[in-house]
C-alpha positions in Angstrom: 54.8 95.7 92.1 57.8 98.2 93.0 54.7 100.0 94.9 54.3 97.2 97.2 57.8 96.4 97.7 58.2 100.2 98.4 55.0 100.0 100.7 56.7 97.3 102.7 59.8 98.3 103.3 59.3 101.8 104.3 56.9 100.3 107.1 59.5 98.2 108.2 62.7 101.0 108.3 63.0 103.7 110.6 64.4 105.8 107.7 61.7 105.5 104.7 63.2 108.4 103.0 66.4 106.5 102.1 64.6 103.4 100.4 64.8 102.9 97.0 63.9 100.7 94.6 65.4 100.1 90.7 63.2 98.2 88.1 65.3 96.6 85.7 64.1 93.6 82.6 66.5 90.8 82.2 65.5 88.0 79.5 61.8 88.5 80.2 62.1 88.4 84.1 61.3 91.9 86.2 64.3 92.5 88.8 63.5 94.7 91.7 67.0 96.1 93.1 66.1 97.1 96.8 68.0 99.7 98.7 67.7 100.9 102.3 70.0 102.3 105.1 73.1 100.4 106.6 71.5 100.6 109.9 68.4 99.0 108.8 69.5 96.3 106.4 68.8 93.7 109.6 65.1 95.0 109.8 64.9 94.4 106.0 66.2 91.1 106.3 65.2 90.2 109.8 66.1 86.6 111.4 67.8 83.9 109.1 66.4 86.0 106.3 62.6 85.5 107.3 61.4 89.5 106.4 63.2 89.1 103.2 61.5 85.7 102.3 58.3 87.1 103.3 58.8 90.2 101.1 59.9 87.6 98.0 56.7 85.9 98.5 54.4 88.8 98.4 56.1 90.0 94.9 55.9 86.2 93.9 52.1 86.0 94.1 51.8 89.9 92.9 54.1 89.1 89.8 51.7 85.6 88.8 48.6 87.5 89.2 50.1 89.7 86.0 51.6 87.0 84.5 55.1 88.0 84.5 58.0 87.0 86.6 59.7 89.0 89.0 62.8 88.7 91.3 63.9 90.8 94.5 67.7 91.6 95.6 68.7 93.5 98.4 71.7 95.5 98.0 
C-alpha cells in the first residue's frame, strides 16, 4: 500500500524526489503519513480536496482487499 500511495503521488508532483511516505500502526489501523513539497501540496490535494479523496479511496479499497485498515494524512 505505501507503494501505491508513493506511485501516485510522485506522478502527480513535479518534484518526486522530495515525497515521502511514514508507515506507522495505531490500535490495529495502518497510518500512511504523506509528505511532498510546499509548492506542490495544491497538486496533492487538488480542488476542494478531490486528488486527496481520490488517493484515500484507492488505499481504502487496497487496505480491504488485505483485510486491514488503513488511513492517509497529508502533512
Amino acid at each position: 500500500m505505501r507503494d501505491l500511495i508513493v506511485y501516485v503521488a510522485q506522478s502527480l508532483v513535479t518534484k518526486p524526489e522530495q515525497v515521502q511516505v511514514i508507515e506507522l500502526e495505531d490500535n490495529g489501523v495502518l497510518v500512511y503519513q504523506l509528505q511532498v513539497a510546499p509548492e506542490d501540496m495544491g497538486k496533492v490535494i487538488g480542488r476542494q480536496g478531490r486528488i486527496a479523496n481520490a488517493i484515500r479511496s484507492l488505499l481504502k479499497v487496497a487496505s480491504v482487499r488485505q483485510g486491514r485498515r488503513a488511513v492517509l494524512e497529508i502533512l
